[in-house]
C-alpha positions in Angstrom: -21.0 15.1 36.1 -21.3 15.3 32.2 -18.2 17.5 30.8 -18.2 18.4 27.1 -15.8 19.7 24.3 -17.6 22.7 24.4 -16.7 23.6 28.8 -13.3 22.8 27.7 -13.0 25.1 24.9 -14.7 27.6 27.3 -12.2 27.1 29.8 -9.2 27.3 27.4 -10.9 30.8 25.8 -11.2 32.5 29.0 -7.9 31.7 30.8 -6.2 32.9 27.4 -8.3 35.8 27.0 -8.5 37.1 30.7 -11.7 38.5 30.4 -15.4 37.1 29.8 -16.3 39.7 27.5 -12.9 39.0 25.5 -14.0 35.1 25.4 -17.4 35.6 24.7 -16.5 37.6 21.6 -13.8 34.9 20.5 -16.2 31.9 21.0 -18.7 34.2 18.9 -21.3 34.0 21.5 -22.7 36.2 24.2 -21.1 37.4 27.2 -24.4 36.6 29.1 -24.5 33.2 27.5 -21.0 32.3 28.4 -21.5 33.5 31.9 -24.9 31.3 32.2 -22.6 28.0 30.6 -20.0 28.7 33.4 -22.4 28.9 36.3 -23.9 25.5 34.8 -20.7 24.3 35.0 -19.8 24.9 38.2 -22.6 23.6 39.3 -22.3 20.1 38.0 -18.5 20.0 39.5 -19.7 21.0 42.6 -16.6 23.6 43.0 -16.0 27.2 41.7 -13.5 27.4 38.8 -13.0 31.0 38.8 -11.8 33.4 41.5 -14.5 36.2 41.5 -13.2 39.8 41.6 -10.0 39.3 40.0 -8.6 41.4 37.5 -7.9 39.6 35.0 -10.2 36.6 35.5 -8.1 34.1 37.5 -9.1 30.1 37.5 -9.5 28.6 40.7 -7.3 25.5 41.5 -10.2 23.6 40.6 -10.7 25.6 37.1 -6.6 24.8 36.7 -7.2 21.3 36.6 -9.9 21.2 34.2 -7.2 23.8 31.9 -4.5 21.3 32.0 -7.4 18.9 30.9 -8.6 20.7 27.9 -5.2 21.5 27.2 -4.5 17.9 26.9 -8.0 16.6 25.4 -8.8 19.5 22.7 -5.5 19.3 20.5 -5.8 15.3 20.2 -9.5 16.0 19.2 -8.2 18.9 16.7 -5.8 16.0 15.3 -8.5 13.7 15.2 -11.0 16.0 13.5 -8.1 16.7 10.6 -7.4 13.3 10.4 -11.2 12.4 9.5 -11.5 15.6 7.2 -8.3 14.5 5.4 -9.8 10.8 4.9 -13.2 12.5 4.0 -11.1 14.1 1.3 -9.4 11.2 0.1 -6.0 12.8 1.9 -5.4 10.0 3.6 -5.5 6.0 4.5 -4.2 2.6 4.7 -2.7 1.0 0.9 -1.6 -2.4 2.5 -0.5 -4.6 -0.4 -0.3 -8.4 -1.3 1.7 -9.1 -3.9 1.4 -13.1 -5.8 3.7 -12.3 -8.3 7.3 -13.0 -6.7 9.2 -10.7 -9.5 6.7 -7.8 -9.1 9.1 -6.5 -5.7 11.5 -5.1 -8.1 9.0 -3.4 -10.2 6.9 -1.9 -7.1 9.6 -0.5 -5.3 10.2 2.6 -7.7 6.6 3.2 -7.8 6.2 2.8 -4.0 8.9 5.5 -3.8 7.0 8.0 -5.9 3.9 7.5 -4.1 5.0 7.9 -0.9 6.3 11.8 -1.7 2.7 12.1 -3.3 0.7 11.0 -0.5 2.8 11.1 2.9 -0.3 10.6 4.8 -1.3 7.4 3.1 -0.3 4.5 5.6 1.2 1.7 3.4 2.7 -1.6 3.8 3.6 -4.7 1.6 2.9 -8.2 2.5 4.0 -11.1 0.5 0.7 -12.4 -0.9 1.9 -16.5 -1.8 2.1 -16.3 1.8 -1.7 -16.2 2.3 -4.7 -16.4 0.4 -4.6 -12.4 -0.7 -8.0 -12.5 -2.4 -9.7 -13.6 0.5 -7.5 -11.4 2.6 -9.0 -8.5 0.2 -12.7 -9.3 1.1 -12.1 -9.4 5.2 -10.3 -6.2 4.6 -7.1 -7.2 5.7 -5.5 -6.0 2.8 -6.3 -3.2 0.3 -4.8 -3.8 -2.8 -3.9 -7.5 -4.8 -1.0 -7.1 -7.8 -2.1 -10.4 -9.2 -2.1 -12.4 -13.0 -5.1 -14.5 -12.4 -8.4 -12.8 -12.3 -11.5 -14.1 -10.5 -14.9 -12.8 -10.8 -15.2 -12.3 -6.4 -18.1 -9.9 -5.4 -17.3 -7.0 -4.4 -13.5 -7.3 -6.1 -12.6 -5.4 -9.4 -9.8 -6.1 -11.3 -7.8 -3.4 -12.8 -5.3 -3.8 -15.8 -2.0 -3.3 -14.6 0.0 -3.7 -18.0 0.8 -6.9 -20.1 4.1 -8.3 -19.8 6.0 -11.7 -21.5 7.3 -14.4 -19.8 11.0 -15.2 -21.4 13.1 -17.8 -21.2 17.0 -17.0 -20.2 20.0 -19.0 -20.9 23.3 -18.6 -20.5 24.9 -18.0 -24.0 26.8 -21.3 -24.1 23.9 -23.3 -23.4 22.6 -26.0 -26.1 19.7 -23.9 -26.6 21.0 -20.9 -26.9 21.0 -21.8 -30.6 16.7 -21.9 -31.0 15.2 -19.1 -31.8 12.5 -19.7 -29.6 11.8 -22.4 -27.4 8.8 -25.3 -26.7 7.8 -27.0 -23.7 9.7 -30.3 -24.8 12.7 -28.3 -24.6 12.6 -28.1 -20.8 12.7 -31.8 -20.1 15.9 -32.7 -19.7 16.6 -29.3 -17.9 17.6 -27.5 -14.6 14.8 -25.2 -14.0 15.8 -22.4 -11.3 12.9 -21.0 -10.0 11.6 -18.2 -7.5 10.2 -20.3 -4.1 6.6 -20.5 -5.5 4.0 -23.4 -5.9 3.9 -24.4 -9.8 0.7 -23.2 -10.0 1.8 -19.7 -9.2 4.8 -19.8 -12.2 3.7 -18.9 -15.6 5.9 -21.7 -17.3 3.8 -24.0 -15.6 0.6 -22.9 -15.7 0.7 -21.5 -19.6 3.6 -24.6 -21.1 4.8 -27.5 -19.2 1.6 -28.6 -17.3 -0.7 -28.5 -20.3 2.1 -30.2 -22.5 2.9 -33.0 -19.6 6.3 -32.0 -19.4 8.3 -32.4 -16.4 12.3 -30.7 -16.0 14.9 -32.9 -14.8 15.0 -30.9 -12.0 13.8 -27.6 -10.5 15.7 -25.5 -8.0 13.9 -23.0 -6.2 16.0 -19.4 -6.0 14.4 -16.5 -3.4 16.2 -13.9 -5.3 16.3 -13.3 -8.7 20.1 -11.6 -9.1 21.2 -15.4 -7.6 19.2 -16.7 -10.2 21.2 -14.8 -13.1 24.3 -15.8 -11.1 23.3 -19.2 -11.7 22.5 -19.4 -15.1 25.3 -17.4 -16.4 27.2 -20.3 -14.4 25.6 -22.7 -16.7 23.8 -24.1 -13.7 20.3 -24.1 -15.5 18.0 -22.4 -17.0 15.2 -20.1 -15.7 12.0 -18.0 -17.0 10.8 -14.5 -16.4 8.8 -11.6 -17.1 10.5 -9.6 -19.6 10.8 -6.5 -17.5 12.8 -8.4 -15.0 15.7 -9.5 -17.9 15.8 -5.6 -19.3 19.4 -5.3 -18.5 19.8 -9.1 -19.4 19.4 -8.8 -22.7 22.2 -7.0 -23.4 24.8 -9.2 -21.8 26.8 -11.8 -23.6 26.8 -14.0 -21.1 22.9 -14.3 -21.0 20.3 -15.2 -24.4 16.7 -14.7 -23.9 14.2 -16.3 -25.7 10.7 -16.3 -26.2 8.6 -19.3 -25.1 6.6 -20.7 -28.7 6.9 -19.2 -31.8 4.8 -16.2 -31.3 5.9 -16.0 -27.4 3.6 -15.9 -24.3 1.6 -12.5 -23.0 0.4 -12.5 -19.7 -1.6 -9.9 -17.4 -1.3 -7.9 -14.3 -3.8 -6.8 -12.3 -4.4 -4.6 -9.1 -7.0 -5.9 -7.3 -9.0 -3.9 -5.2 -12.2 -3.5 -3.2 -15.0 -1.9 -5.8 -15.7 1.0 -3.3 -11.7 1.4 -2.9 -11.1 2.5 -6.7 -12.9 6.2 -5.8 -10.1 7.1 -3.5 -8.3 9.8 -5.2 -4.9 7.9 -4.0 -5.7 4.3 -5.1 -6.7 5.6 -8.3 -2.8 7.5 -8.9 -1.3 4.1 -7.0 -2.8 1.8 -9.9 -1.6 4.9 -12.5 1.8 5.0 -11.5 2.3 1.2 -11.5 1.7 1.1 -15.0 3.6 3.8 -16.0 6.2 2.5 -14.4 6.2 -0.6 -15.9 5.7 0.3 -19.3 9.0 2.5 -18.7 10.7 -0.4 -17.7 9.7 -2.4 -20.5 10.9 0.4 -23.0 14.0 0.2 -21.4 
């Protein structure tokens, strides 16, 4: 027995309709055509469908089983039919994002927020990309999008520039150096460095100051969230470095200073990683937009 979309739809049209000349006409074909479809029908079930001589045309108990089908089957194919014409149209998708910068969560949020009322139908998701290896994660497809600082040339992988940001160093106002006007790697040594929970290789101090100077803090405590961080370094307890977008409000507290690192100050650069193919969907392309309107707005702030 071979049924197809098409008997369904055939069923459906004449039980609504109650007539084969009213079907015919709404499934734009013939009525001698849809009789001729029916008989073949029937013939591969083995059973009549209809009751013959009933006015209107009455479906067998047989033909009610194969209704209740097609009125189960034909709206999940409808669905699924939309679902492929709205990702043919760049309507809809999976965004599922790694992010290796630990501050960027606070930046993304807002811009998640937005892009979620533009594109409801967009599935996305945020995973924690100093959790894994995210690039690699990228090329298997496991992830769609990479907010990263440290570009590699990957085939396949293009990097888009996110925005350029500087990595500060904050103090609280009582602190010794509180009094530079901007500070040098030497200055860290004898320090209590409060970090975000990432490798060193992963923390623009490191990778830009202390590692190519040989410096080494007195200590470093590692801090998940960055408000507890403040907390800590108003408190004196050390002293801490982060993008500048992060220490907006920071900068005009007394209790905090902010400084930048060498005398003309450190830039660094976010990307959005993303599969080459991936940068024609109309809803990566306003995803990538957004972020760096939004942090240009916070950095104006």
């Amino acid at each position: 027995m071979h049924i197809e979309f098409r008997h369904l739809r055939t069923i459906k049209a004449i039980h609504d309709a109650g007539s084969l000349a009213r079907a015919a006409e709404q499934l734009n074909i013939t009525q001698s055509a849809l009789s001729h479809q029916i008989k073949g029908l029937e013939d591969q079930v083995g059973v009549e469908l209809f009751v013959r001589r009933s006015r209107p045309l009455r479906l067998s108990a047989a033909g009610m089983r194969l209704l209740r089908a097609a009125e189960r089957i034909l709206p999940e194919v409808a669905a699924l039919e939309g679902e492929f014409s709205a990702l043919r149209a760049g309507k809809s998708g999976r965004l599922h994002i790694a992010i290796e910068c630990h501050a960027c969560f606070e930046w993304l949020f807002p811009v998640l927020e937005s892009f979620r009322k533009a594109w409801p139908d967009v599935d996305v998701d945020i995973r924690p990309g100093l959790a894994f290896d995210a690039l690699p994660a990228l090329q298997k497809e496991e992830v769609d999008l990479v907010v990263s600082s440290d570009p590699e040339n990957l085939p396949g992988v293009e990097f888009t520039t996110l925005f350029d940001y500087a990595p500060v160093f904050v103090a609280s106002s009582q602190h010794p150096l509180a009094a530079k006007p901007w500070i040098e790697a030497e200055d860290f040594r004898g320090e209590t460095l409060i970090t975000y929970p990432v490798e060193r290789a992963r923390l623009d101090l490191f990778s830009q100051l202390l590692t190519p100077a040989k410096v080494e803090p007195a200590a470093v405590r590692q801090v998940e969230l960055t408000a507890v961080i403040l907390l800590l370094v108003a408190s004196n307890r050390g002293v801490t470095v982060l993008p500048d977008w992060v220490v907006r409000e920071v900068k005009y507290s007394s209790d905090y200073v902010t400084r930048p690192l060498t005398r003309t100050g450190l830039t660094r650069r976010l990307y959005a990683a993303t599969r080459t193919d991936d940068l024609a969907k109309p809803y990566m392309a306003d995803l990538i937009g957004m972020a760096g309107e939004e942090a240009r707005r916070m950095q104006a702030a």
